[in-house]
C-alpha positions in Angstrom: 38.6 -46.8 -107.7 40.4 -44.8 -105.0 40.2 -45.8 -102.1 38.5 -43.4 -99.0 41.0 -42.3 -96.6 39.2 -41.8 -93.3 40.8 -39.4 -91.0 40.0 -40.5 -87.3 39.8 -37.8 -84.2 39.0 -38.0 -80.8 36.3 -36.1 -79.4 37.7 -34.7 -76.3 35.6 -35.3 -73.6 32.8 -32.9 -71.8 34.1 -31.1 -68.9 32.9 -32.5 -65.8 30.2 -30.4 -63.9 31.3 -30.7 -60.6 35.0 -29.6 -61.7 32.8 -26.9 -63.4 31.7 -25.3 -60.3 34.9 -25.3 -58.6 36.3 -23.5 -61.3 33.7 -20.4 -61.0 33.9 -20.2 -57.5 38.1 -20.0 -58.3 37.5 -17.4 -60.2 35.8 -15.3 -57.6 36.4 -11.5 -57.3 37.2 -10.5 -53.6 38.5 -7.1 -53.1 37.5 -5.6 -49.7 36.9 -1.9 -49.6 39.4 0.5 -48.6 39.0 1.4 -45.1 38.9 5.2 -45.1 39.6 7.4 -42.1 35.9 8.9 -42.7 34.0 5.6 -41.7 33.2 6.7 -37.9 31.3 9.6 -39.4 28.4 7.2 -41.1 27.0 6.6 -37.9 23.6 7.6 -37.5 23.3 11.0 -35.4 23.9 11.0 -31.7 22.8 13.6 -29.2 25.8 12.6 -27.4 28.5 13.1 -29.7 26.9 16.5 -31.6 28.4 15.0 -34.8 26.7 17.5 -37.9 23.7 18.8 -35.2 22.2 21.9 -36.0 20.5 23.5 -32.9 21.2 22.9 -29.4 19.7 22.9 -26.1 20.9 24.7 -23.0 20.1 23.2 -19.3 22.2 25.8 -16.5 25.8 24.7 -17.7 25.2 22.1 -19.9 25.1 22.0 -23.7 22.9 19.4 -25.6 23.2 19.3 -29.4 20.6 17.8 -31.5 19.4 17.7 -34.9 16.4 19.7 -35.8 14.9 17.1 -38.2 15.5 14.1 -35.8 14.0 16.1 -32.6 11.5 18.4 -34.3 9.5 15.5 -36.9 8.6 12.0 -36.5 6.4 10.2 -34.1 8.4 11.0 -30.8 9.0 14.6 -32.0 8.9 17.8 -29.6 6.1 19.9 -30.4 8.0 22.6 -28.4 11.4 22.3 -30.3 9.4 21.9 -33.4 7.9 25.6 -33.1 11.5 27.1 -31.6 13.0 25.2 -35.1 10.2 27.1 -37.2 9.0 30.4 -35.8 11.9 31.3 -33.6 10.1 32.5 -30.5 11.3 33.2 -27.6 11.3 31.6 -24.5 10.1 33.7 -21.1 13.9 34.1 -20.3 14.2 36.4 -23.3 16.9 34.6 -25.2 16.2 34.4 -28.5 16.5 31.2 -31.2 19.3 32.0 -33.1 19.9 30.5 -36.4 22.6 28.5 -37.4 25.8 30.8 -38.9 29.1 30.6 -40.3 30.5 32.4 -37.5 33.1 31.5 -35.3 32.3 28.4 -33.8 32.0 27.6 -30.3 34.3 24.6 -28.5 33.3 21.6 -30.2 30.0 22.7 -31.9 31.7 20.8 -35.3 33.0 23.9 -36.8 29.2 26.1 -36.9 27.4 28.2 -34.7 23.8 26.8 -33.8 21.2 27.8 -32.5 20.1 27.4 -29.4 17.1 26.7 -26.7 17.7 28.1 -22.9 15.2 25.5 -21.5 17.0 26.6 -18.1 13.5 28.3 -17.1 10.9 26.3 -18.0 12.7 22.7 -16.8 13.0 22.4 -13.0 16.4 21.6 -11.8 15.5 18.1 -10.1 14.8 16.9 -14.0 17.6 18.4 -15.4 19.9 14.7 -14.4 17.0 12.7 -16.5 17.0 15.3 -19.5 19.4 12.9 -21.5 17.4 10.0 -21.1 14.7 11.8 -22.8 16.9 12.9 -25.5 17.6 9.1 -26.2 13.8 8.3 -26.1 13.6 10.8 -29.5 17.0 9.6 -31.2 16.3 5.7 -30.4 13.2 5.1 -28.8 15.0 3.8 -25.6 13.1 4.1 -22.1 13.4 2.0 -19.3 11.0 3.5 -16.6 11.6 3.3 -13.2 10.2 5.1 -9.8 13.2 7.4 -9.6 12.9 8.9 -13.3 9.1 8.4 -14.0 7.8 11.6 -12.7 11.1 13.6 -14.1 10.4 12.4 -17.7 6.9 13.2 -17.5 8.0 16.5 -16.8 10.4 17.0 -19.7 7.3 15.1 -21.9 5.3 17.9 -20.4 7.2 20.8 -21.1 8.7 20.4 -24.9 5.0 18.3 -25.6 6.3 15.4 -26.9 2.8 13.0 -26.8 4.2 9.9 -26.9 6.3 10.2 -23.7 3.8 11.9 -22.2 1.6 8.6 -22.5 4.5 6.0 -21.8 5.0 7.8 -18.9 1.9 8.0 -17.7 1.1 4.5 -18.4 4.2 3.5 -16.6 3.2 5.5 -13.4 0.4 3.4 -13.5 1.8 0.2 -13.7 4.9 0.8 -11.1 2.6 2.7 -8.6 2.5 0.3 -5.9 3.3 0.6 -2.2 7.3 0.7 -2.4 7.0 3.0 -4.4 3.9 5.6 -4.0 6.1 7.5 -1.6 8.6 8.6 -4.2 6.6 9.6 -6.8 4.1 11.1 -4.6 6.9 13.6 -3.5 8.5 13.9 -7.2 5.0 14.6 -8.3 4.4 17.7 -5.6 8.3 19.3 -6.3 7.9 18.7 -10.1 4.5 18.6 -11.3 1.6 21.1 -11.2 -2.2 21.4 -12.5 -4.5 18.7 -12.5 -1.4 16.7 -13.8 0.1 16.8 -10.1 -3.4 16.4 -8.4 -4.2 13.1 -10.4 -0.9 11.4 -9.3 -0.7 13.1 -5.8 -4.1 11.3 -5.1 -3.6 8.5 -6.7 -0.3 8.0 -4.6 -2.3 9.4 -1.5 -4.8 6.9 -2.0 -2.1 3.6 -1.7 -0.3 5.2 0.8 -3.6 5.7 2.7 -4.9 2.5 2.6 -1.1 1.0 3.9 0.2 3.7 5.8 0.9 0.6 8.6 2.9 -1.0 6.2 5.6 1.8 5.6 8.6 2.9 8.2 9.0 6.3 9.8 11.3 7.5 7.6 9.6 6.8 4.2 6.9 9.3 5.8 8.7 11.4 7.0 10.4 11.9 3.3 7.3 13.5 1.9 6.4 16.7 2.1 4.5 18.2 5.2 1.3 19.2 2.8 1.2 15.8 1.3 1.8 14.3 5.1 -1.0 16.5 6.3 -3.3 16.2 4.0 -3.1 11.9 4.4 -3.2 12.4 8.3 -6.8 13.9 7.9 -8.3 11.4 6.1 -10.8 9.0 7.5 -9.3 5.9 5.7 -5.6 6.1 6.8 -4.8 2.5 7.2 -4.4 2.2 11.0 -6.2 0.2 13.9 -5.7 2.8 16.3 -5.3 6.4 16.3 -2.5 5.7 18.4 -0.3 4.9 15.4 -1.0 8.3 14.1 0.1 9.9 17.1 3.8 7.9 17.1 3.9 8.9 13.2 3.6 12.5 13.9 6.1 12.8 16.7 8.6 11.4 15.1 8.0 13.9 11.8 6.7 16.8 14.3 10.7 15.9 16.5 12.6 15.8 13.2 10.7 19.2 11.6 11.2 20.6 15.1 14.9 20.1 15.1 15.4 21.6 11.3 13.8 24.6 13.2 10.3 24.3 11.7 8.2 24.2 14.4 5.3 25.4 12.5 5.1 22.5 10.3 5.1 20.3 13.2 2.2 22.0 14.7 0.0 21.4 11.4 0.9 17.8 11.8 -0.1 17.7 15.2 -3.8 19.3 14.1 -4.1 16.1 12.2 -4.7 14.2 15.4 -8.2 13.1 16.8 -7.1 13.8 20.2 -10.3 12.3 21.6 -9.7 8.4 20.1 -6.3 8.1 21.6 -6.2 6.1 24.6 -5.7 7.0 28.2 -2.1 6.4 28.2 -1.2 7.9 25.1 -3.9 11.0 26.2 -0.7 11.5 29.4 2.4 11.3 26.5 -0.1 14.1 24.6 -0.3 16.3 27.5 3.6 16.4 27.8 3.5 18.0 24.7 4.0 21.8 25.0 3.0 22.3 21.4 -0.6 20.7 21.7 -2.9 23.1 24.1 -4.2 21.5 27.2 -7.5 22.6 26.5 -7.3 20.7 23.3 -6.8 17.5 25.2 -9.7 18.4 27.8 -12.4 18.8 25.3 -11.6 15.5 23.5 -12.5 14.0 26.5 -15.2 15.4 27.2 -17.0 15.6 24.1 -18.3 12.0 23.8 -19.2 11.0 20.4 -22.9 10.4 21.3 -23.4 13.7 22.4 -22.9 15.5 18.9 -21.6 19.3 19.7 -24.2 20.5 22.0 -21.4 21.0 24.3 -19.1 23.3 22.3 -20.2 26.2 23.9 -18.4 26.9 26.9 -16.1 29.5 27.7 -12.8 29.0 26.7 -13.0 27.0 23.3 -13.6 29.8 20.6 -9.6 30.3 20.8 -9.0 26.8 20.6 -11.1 26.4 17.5 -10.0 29.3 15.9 -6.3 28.1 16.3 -6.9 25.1 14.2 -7.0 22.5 16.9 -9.8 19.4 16.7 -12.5 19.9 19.0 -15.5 17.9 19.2 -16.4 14.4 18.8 -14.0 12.2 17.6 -14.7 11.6 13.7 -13.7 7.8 13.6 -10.6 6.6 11.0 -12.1 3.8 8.9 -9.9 0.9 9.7 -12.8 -1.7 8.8 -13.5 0.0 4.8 -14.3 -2.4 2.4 -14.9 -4.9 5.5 -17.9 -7.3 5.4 -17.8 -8.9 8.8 -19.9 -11.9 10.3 -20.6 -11.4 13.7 -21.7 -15.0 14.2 -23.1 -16.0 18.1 -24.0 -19.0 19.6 -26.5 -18.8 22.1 -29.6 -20.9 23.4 -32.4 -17.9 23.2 -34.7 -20.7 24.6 -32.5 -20.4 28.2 -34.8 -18.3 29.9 -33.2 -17.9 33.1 -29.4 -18.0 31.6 -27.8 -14.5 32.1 -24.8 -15.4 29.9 -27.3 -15.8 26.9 -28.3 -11.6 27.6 -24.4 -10.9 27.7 -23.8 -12.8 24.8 -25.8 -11.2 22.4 -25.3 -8.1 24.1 -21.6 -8.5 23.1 -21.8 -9.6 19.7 -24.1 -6.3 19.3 -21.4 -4.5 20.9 -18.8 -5.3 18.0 -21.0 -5.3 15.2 -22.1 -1.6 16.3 -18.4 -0.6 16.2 -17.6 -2.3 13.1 -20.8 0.0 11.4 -19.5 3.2 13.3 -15.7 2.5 12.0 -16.4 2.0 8.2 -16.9 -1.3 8.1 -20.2 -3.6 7.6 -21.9 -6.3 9.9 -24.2 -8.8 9.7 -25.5 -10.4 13.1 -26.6 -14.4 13.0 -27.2 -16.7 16.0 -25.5 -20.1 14.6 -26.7 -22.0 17.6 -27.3 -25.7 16.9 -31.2 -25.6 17.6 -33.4 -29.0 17.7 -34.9 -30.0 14.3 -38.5 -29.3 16.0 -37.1 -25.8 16.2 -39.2 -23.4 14.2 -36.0 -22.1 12.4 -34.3 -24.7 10.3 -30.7 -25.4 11.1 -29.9 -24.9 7.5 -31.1 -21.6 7.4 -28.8 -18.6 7.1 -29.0 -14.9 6.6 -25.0 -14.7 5.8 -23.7 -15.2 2.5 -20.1 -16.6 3.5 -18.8 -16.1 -0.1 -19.2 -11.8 0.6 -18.0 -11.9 4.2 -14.1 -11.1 4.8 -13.4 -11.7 8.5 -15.7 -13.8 10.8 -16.0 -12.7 14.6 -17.5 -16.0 16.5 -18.7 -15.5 20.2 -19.6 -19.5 20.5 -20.4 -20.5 24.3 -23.1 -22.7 23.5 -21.9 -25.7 20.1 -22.9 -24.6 16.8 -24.9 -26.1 14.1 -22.8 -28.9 12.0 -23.9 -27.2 9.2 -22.8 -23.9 10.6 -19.2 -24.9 11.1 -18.9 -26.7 7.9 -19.4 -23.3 6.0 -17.3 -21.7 8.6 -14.6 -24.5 7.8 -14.6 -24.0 3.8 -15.2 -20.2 4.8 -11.2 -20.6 6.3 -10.1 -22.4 3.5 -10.7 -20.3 0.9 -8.8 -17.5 2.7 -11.6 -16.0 5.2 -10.6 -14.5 8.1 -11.7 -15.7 11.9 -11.5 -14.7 15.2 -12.7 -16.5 18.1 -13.5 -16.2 21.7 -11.9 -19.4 22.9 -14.7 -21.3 25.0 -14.2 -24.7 27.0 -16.9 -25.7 24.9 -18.8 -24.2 21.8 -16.0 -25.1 18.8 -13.5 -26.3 21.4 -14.8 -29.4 20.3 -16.3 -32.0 17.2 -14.7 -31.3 13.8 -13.3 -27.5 14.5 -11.2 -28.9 17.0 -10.3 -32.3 15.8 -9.0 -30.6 12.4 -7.3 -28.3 14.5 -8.9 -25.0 13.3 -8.9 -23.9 16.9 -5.3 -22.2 17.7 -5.9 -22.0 21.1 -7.8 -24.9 22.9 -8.7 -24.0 26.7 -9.5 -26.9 29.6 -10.8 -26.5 32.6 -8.8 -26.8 36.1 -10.1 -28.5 39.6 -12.9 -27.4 41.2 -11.3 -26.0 43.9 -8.5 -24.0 42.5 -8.9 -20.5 43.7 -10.0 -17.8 41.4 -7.3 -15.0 40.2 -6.7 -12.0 39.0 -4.7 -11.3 35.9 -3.9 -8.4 33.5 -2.3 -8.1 29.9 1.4 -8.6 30.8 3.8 -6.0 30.6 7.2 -6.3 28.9 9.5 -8.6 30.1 6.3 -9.9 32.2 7.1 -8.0 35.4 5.0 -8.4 38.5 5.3 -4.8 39.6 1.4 -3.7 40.5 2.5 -0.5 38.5 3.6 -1.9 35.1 0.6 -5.1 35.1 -1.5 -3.2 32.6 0.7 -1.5 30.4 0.6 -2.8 26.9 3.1 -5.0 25.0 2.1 -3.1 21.9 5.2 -2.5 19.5 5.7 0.4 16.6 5.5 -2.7 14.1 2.8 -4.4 12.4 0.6 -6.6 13.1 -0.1 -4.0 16.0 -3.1 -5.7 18.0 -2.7 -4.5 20.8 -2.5 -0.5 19.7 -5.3 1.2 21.7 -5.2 -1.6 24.3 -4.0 0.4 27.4 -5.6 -2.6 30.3 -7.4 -5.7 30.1 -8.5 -7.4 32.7 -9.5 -11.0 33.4 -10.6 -13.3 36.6 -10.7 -16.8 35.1 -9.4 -20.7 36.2 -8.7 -22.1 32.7 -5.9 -24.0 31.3 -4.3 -23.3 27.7 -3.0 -25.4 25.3 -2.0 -24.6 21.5 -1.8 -26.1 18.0 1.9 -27.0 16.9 3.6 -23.9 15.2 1.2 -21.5 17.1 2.5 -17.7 17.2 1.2 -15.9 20.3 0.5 -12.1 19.3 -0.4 -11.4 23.0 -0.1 -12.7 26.8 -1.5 -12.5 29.9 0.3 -11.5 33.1 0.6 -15.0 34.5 2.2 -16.1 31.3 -1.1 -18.1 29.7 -1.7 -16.7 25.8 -4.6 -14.1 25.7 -4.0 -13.6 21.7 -2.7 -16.6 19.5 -2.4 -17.1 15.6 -2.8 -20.0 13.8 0.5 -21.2 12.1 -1.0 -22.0 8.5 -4.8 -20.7 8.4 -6.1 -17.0 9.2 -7.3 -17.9 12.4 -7.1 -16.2 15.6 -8.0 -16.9 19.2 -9.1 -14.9 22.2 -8.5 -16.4 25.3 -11.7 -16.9 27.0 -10.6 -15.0 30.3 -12.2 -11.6 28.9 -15.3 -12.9 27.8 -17.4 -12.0 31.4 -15.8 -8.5 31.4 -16.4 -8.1 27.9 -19.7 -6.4 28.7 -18.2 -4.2 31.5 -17.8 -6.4 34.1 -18.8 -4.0 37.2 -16.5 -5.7 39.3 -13.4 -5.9 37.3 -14.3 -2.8 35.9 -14.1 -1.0 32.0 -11.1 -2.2 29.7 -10.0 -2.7 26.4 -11.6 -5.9 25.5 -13.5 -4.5 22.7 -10.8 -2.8 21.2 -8.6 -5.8 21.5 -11.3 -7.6 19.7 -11.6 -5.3 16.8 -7.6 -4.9 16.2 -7.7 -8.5 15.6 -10.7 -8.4 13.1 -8.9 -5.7 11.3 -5.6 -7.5 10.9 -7.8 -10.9 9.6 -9.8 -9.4 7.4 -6.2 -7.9 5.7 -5.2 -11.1 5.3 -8.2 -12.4 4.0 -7.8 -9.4 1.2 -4.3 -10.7 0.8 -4.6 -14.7 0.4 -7.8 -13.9 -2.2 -6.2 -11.3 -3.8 -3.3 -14.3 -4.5 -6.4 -16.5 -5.5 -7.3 -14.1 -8.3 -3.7 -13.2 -9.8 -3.0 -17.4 -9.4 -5.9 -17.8 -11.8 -5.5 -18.0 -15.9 -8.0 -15.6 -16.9 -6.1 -12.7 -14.5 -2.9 -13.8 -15.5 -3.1 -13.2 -18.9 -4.2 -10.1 -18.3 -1.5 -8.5 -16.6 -2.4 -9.0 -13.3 -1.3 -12.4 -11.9 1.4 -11.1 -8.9 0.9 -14.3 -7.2 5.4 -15.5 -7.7 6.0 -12.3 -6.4 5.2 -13.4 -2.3 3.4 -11.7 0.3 5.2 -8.2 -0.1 3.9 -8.7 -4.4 0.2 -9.0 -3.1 0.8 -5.7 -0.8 1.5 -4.0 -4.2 -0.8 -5.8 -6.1 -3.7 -4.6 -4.1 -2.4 -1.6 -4.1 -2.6 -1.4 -7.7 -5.5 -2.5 -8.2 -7.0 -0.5 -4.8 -5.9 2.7 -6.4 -7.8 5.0 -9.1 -4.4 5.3 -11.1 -3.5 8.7 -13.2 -5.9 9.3 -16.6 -4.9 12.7 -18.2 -3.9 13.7 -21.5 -1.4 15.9 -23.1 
């Protein structure tokens, strides 16, 4: 039998996988793609470099090419360009929309005529340097709004009707409308705008400007336009204490429009004036005046508030009214709107025979009275600490300290504990108060040992001799003719605008809290106004309070108006530090509305913002 012959092979072995994969990506194909000289003109169409546009704009001597289906479709389209593009009207100028042709091209128009859009006539020149930022809004949806270009772009949304600028610009008026910049946009609004378009914003811009016309310099006024100007001078709410400030505003605009030879202008400014609530001094600078009439300045003074116009019928004032000039009582500014006061006394009513208890309460009617007749509200309450037998409780109360805003406290006679408890957590949560500084009343107990009280006054020996003093004069001169002229300055806080004299007869001693600021001094160098360094408290020095009802000896001042200047600038803090409350708070900030990083000068705009009505039109 043969034998089998068995051939042997070796299998070769499988290849191994990983040596597999290294062997595909060897064999990979990477060619890049020719770089071609044409590359640059792939990118997507630009206003700015007119690469393959198809019409084109004209502003004076400037040339915008666009691309019809780019400016004239699509959610930021032109409505205006849309209808040029499609029916070829024309424009008021009489140019007409020309189509594009094979004609000879013009410099750089990419080899075609276009045609093109004289917008020369319809777009004021003051836009025309904001036109290409609304050009990239269509190409690229790109804004970044700002108080210089805001009003501009509203105007180009305006005129070529493009909606959704239109509301982004609105929207953004809204939300940068603030005291920096209500100024700007008020007088961009007046050159640029017009209809109901320009009279939202104008008042909205009015209104903020208004309601902190203290807070701005000379020459930010003095930038707007006289109408605007003249129109916020003659409201009731401009934010002032005194109509004094509006008298240093107007002569410095009435001095610079009279120098740019319009004197006529200055005169309408100088109508704005209520001639009869400046002070006596300022009454003297007015009569120096050769554009205000004399007679003018007669009848203010004459015609008392009280006595309505009864006397308006004298020879002599027909002219004067027919001029334009203010005649008749005074109709008061509203420094105290959107004030809730507390005119809190405390006085034993039981103290029959006591004369200070009558003057007392006759001053703290005094100052509520004013606050009512100057816009403001006030509640009266005696907070004197009566007996527990006392038929009023002690923990009665007809104030609701949680509505008030400033607190005025006339407190010869010690208050209830309960009383200055709520007065205590009525400070801490930002409430304003202003005191008449008594030896005794909260010059002592818990006020004073948690050193609420600013100013703290002691008595001296018995047999120091009574004196005479007067609100010092700059550099605290002793001249008889320069005691009673007032250290009142042209910036905020401006106490003592209004306050031409005050006089005082008093043998006290003054001491103050650490870090005290005083706002205001006597002649002899004691403080007559002082500020608390860390709480919205301010103190009176007690030396007016016997005059503060006319004293007949001492004779009529300006303790009243003193009074109320201080009230005024409390209560805008008190506005301020809550107004920091509310934007500090979760619920606010996640709103939009929490300003509280941005310091005191953020709150200023905050309330502003949210103080103002703030622009609602559509397109």
């Amino acid at each position: 039998m043969a034998g089998l012959a068995v051939e042997a092979t070796i299998i070769p072995p499988l290849p191994n996988p990983g040596l597999w994969q290294q062997a595909k990506r060897s064999a990979r194909v990477d060619v890049p793609y020719p770089e071609l000289p044409s590359d640059a003109d792939t990118e997507l169409p630009s206003w700015r470099t007119g690469l393959h546009s198809d019409w084109q704009l004209r502003l004076g001597p400037t040339v915008y090419r666009i691309h019809k289906v780019l400016t004239g479709h699509g959610p930021r389209a032109s409505a205006f360009l849309c209808s040029a593009f499609t029916t070829g009207q024309q424009l008021a100028s009489g140019a007409p929309h020309q189509a594009c042709t094979p004609s000879a091209p013009e410099e750089g128009a990419q080899g075609s005529s276009c045609g093109e859009t004289d917008l020369s006539h319809i777009i004021p020149e003051q836009v025309w340097p904001v036109f290409g930022q609304a050009l990239d809004y269509i190409y690229s949806e790109e804004l970044r709004l700002s108080e210089e270009n805001a009003v501009p772009l509203l105007r180009c949304a305006d005129v070529l009707q493009i909606r959704s600028l239109f509301l982004r610009c609105i929207d953004g008026i809204n939300e940068l409308l603030n005291v920096t910049s209500a100024p700007r946009i008020l007088a961009d609004s007046g050159v640029m705008l017009g209809g109901p378009l320009a009279d939202q914003i104008q008042k909205a811009a009015s209104d903020v400007i208004a309601e902190h016309f203290d807070s701005y310099e000379p020459e930010q006024l003095q930038r707007l336009p006289t109408a605007s100007l003249t129109q916020i001078l003659r409201r009731d709410d401009v934010g002032v204490m005194h109509e004094n400030e509006v008298f240093d505003c107007i002569a410095e605009a009435a001095s610079r429009l009279e120098a740019l030879g319009r004197a006529e202008e200055a005169v309408q400014l100088w109508q704005c004036l209520r001639f009869g609530a400046l002070s006596n001094s300022y009454v003297v600078r007015a009569a120096s005046i050769d554009a205000i009439p004399k007679m003018a300045l007669i009848w203010s003074k004459v015609v008392h508030r009280k006595y309505g116009n009864q006397m308006l019928q004298g020879p002599g004032i027909e002219p004067i009214l027919a001029e334009g000039w203010p005649v008749g009582p005074p109709r008061p500014r509203k420094p105290f709107k959107d004030l809730v006061c507390a005119v809190m006394y405390s006085v034993d009513t039981d103290a029959r025979n006591d004369q200070d208890v009558e003057r007392n309460i006759t001053a703290a009617t005094l100052v509520a009275e004013e606050i009512e007749f100057l816009g403001g509200r006030a509640i009266l309450e005696n907070i004197f600490a009566r007996p527990p037998s006392a038929r009023d409780s002690p923990d009665t109360s007809i104030i609701n300290m949680d509505q008030v805003d400033v607190a005025f406290v006339l407190a010869p006679w010690t208050p209830s504990e309960k009383r200055i408890s709520r007065l205590i957590n009525f400070v801490d949560q930002g409430g304003g108060a202003v005191l008449l500084s008594f030896i005794g009343g909260l010059s002592k107990g818990v006020w004073r040992d948690l050193e609420y009280e600013p100013l703290i006054t002691g008595k001296v020996a018995d047999n120091t001799p009574y004196e005479d003093v007067y609100l010092s004069s700059h550099g605290h001169t002793i001249e008889m003719s320069s005691l009673k002229r007032s250290q009142d300055t042209l910036t905020p806080p401006r106490i003592l605008c209004g306050v031409d004299s005050i006089n005082g007869r008093r043998r006290i001693t003054s001491k103050l809290v650490e870090g005290a600021k005083v706002l205001a001094k006597w002649s002899d160098g004691q403080p007559l106004v002082v500020q608390h360094p860390e709480k919205n408290v301010f103190s009176v020095s007690q030396r007016v309070s016997r005059i503060f009802e006319l004293d007949e000896d001492l004779g009529h001042d300006d303790t009243l108006q003193l009074v109320l200047n201080v009230m005024v600038q409390a209560g805008k803090e008190a506005k301020r530090l809550r107004a920091l409350r509310r934007a500090s708070l979760p619920s606010v900030a996640a709103n939009g509305a929490g300003l509280a990083a941005a310091g005191s000068a953020g709150a200023l705009d905050f309330l502003a913002v949210t103080s103002a009505g703030g622009v609602n039109v559509s397109l």
